[in-house]
KELUMNU-983109 format. One line per 10 residues: number of its first residue (from 1); for each residue x, y, z of N, C-alpha, C. Coordinates in pm, whole numbers, plus 50000, padded with zeros to 5 digits. Layout:
// residues N
NUM	X Y Z X Y Z X Y Z  ...
This chain:
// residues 130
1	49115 49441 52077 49205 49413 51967 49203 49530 51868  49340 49575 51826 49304 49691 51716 49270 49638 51611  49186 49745 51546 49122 49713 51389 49245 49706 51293  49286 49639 51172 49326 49639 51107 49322 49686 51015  49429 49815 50907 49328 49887 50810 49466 49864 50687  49377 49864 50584 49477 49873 50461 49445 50015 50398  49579 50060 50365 49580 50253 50288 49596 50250 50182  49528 50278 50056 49572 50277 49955 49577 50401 49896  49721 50414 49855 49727 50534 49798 49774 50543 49680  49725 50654 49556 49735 50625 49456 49643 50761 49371
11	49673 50839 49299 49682 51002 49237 49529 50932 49125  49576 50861 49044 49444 50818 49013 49320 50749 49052  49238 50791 49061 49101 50773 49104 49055 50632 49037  49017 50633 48950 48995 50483 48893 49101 50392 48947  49215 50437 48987 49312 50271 49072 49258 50283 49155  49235 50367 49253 49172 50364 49380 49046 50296 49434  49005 50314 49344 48825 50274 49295 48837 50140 49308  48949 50080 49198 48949 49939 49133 48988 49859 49311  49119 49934 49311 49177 49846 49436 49049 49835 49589  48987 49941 49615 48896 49962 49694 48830 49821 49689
21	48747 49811 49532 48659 49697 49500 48715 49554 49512  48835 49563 49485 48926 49418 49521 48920 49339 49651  48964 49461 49727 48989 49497 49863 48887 49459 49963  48698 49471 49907 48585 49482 49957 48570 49357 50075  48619 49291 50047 48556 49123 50110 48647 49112 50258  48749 49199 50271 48847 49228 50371 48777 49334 50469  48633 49431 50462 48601 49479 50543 48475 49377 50617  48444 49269 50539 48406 49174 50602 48457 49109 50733  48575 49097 50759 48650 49048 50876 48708 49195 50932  48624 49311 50910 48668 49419 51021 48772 49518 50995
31	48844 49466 50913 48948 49556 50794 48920 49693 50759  48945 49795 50767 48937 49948 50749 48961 49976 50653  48931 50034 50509 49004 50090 50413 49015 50186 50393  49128 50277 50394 49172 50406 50415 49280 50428 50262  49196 50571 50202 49279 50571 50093 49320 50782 50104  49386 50757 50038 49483 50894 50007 49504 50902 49840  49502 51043 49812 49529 51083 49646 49646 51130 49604  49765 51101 49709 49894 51204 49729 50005 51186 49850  50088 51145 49812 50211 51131 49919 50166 51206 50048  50166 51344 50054 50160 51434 50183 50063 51346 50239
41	49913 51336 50190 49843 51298 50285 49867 51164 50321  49902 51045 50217 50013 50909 50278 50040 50968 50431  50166 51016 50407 50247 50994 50528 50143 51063 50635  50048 51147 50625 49972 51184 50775 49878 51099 50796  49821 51032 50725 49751 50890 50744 49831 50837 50786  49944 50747 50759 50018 50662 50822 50042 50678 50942  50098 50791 50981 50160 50831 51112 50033 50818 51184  49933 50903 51157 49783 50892 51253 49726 50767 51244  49705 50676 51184 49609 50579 51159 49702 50444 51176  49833 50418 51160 49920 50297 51154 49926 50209 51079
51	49810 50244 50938 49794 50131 50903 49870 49975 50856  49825 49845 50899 49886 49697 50845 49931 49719 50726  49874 49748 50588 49906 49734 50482 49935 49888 50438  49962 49916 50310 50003 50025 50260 49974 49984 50083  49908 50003 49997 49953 49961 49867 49983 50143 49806  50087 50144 49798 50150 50238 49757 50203 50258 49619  50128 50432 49533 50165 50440 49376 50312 50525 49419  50358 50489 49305 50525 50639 49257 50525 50698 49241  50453 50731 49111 50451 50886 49061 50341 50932 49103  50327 51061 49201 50201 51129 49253 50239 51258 49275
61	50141 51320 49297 50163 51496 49333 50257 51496 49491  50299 51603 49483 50362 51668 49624 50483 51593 49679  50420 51462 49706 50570 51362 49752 50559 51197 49702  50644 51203 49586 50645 51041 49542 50635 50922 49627  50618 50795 49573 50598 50679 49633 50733 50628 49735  50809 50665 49627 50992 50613 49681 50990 50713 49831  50959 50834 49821 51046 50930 49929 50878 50918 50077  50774 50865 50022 50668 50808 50163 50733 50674 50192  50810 50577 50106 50859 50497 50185 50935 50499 50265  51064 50572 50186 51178 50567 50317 51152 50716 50357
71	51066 50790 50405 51022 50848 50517 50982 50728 50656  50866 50655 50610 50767 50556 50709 50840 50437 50765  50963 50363 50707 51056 50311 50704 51210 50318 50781  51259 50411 50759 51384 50482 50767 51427 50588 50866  51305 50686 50825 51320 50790 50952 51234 50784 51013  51066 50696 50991 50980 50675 51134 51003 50556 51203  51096 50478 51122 51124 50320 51161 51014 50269 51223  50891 50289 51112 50750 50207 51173 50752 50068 51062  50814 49990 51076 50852 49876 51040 50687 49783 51075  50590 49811 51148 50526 49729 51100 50401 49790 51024
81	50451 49865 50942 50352 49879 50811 50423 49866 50700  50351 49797 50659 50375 49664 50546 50318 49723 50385  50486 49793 50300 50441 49865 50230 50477 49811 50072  50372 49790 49996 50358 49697 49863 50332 49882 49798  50411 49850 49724 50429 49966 49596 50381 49905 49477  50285 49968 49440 50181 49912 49315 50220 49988 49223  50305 49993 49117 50314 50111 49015 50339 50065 48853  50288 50141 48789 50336 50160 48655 50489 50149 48625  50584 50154 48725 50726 50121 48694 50802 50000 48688  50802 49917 48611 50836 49763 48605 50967 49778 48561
91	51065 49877 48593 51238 49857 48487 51282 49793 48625  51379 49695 48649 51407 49655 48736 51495 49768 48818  51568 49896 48714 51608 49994 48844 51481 50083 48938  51377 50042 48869 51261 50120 48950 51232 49998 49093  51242 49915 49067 51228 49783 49163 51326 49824 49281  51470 49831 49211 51568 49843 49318 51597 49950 49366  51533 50056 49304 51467 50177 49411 51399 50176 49563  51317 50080 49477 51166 50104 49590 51259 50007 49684  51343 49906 49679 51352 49774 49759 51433 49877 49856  51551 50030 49817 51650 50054 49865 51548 50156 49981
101	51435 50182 49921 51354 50295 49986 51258 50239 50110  51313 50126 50098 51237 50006 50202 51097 49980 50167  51042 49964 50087 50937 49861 50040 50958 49712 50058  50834 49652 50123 50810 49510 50174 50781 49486 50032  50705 49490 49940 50720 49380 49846 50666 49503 49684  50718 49491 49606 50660 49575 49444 50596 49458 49379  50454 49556 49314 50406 49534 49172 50429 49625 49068  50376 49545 48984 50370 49642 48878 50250 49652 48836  50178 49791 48777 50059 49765 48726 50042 49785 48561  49953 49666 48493 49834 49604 48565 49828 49504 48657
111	49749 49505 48715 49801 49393 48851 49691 49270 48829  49731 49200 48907 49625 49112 48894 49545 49109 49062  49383 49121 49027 49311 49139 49125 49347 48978 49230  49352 48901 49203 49360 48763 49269 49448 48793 49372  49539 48771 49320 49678 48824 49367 49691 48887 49480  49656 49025 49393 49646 49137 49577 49556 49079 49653  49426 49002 49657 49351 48930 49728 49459 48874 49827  49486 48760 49765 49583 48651 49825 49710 48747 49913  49790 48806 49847 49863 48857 49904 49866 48935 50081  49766 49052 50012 49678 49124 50119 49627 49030 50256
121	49563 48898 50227 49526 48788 50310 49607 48760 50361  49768 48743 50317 49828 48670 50366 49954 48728 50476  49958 48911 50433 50014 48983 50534 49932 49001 50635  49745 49027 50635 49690 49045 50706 49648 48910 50820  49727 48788 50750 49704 48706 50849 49540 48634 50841  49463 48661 50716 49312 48613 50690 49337 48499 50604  49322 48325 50665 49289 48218 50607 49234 48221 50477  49148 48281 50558 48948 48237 50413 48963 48345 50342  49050 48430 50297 49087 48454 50186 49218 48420 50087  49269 48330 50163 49378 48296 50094 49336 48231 49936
């Protein structure tokens, strides 16, 4: 059975950190966590690694959140990675960006840790964290 891995990517270090720690109870059931500081390396993780989940920031060095989606989406048409855009952009035209750039589901941050728990559980298909 392949391992299942969630990528989080995201330019600041302390989100990374935070989400990592959220995230922790998911390498319990075998879950991989794979993170990136920057679009470029996003998309070569993705392509190499496949990962289930994606929690994906916007604004980052080299290549934004919007243009790794509809890269992974659009022109890799790898439709089953499952990409939640976590960002500081809450205007609803930043929403209907990400939705047009093919993002599976937006937050906004601050986020709530529960949440991505539950959420994360519930794309990954894990009960006992729901």
């Amino acid at each position: 059975m392949k391992t299942k891995k969630i990528l989080i990517v995201d330019d600041e270090v302390h989100i990374r950190i935070l989400l990592e720690q959220t995230l922790e109870d998911f390498e319990g059931y075998g879950i991989e966590i794979l993170m990136a500081d920057n679009g470029k390396k996003a998309l070569e993780l993705i392509q190499k690694e496949k990962p289930d989940l994606v929690f994906l920031d916007v604004m980052m060095p080299e290549i934004n959140g919007y243009e790794v989606c509809n890269t992974v989406k659009n022109k890799l048409k790898l439709d089953n990675v499952y990409i939640a855009m976590l960002t500081a952009k809450g205007q609803e035209f930043d929403k209907k960006r990400g939705l047009e750039a093919g993002t599976d589901e937006y937050f906004t941050k601050p986020f709530d840790p529960d949440m991505i728990v539950r959420r994360s559980a519930a794309i990954l298909e894990i009960p006992e964290l729901m």
